[in-house]
C-alpha distance (Angstrom), angle and dihedral (degrees) to the residues before:
residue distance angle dihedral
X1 . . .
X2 3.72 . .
X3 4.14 109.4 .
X4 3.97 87.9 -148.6
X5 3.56 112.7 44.0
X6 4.10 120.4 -110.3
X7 3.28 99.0 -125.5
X8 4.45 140.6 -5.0
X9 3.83 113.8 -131.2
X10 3.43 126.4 -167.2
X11 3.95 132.0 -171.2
X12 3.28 134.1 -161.9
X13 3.46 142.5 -170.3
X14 3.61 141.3 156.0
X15 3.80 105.0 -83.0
X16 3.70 97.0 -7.1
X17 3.71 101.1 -138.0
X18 3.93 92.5 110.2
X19 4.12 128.7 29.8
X20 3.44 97.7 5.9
X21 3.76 89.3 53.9
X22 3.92 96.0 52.0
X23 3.42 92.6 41.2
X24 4.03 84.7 58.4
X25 3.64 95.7 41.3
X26 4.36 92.9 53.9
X27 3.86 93.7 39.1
X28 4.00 89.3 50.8
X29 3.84 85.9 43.5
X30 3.96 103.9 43.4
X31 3.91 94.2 37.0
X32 4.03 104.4 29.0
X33 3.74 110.4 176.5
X34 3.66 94.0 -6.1
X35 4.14 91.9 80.9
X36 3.96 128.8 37.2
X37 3.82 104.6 -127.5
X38 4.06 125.1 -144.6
X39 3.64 135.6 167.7
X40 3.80 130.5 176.1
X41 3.71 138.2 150.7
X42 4.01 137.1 -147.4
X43 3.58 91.5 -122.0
X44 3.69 112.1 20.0
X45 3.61 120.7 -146.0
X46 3.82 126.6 -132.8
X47 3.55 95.7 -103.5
X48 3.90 140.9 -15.4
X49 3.52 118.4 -72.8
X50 4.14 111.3 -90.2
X51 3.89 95.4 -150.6
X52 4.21 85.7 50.4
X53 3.93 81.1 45.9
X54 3.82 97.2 54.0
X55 4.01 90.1 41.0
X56 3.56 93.7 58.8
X57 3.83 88.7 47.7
X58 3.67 93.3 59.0
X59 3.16 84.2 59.2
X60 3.93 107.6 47.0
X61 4.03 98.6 -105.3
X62 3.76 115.0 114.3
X63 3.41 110.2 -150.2
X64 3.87 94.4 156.8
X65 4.04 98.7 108.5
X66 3.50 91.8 53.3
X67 4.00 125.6 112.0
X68 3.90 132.0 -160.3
X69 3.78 109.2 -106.9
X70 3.42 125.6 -165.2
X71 3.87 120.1 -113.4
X72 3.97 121.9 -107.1
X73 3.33 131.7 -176.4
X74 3.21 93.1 -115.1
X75 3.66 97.0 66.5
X76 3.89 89.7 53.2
X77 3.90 85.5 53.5
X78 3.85 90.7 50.8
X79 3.85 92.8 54.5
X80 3.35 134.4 90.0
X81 3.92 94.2 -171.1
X82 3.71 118.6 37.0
X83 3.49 114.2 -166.4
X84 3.83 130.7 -164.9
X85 3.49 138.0 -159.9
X86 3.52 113.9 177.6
X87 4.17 100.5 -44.9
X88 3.78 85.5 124.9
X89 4.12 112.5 -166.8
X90 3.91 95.9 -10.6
X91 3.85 90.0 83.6
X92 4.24 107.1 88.8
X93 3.62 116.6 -134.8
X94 3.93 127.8 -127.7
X95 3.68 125.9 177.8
X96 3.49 118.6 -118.7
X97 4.27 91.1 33.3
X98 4.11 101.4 109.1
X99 3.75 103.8 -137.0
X100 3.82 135.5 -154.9
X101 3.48 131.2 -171.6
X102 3.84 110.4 -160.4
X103 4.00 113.0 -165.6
X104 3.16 98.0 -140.3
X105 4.53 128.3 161.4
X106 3.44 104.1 -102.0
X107 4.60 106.9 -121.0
X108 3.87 87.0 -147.8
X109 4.20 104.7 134.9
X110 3.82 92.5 -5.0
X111 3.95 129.8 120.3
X112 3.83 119.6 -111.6
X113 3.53 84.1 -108.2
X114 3.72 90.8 66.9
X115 4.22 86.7 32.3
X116 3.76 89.2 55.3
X117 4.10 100.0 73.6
X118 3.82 95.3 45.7
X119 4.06 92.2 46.6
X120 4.13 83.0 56.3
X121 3.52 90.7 53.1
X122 3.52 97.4 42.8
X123 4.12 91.2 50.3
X124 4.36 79.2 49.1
X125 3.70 93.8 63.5
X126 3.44 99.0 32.2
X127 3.77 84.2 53.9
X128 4.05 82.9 57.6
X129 3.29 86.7 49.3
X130 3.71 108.5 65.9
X131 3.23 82.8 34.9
X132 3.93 83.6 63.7
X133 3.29 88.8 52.3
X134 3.72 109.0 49.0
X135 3.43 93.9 51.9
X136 4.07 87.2 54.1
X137 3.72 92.2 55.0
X138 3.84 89.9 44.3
X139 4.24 91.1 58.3
């Protein structure tokens, strides 16, 4: 295990109660120590989503204690990866930062049946993602 992590990620989303928060809760998961994990949004919600909750508990990532935070710019300036998900122009650009923007369908006021096909694609590219980054460290 690396002492300093490979790489800081940070998602964002609008109120970061949904996609952000999964995509949090598998990078910690898959990648552990290996990856510095942040999630905000531009307008917080009150809480995290409970159907993005129970999805991530079917599959054995507890994202229960976690709480929407609001995103600063200096989070952005902390990360190496900055990824969006439908925050639009609220998220500051830095050069240097690499940014995504995944399209993904926003979980707010559906069912974890609905929640359940956009958490599997979320754990797909974050799969890609530490992929991503192990092969960076490796160069």
């Amino acid at each position: 295990m690396p002492s300093t992590p490979l790489a800081s990620v940070l998602f964002v989303c609008v109120h970061n109660a949904g996609r952000s928060q999964m995509a949090a809760g598998f990078l910690d998961h898959l990648a552990g120590d290996r990856v510095e994990v942040r999630s905000a949004g531009s307008l917080p919600a009150d809480q995290v989503n409970p159907a993005a909750v129970e999805a991530m508990k079917e599959v054995g990532v507890d994202i229960s204690g976690q709480r929407p935070k609001v995103l600063t710019t200096e989070a952005v300036q902390a990360s190496d990866y900055v990824i969006t998900m439908g925050c639009g122009d609220a998220c500051p650009v830095f050069p240097g930062k690499k940014y995504l923007d995944w399209a993904l369908e926003d979980p707010a006021g559906k069912g974890v049946e609905s929640v359940r096909p956009i958490r599997d694609e979320i754990r797909t590219r974050i799969e890609a993602l530490i992929a991503e980054i192990d092969a960076k460290s490796e160069q």
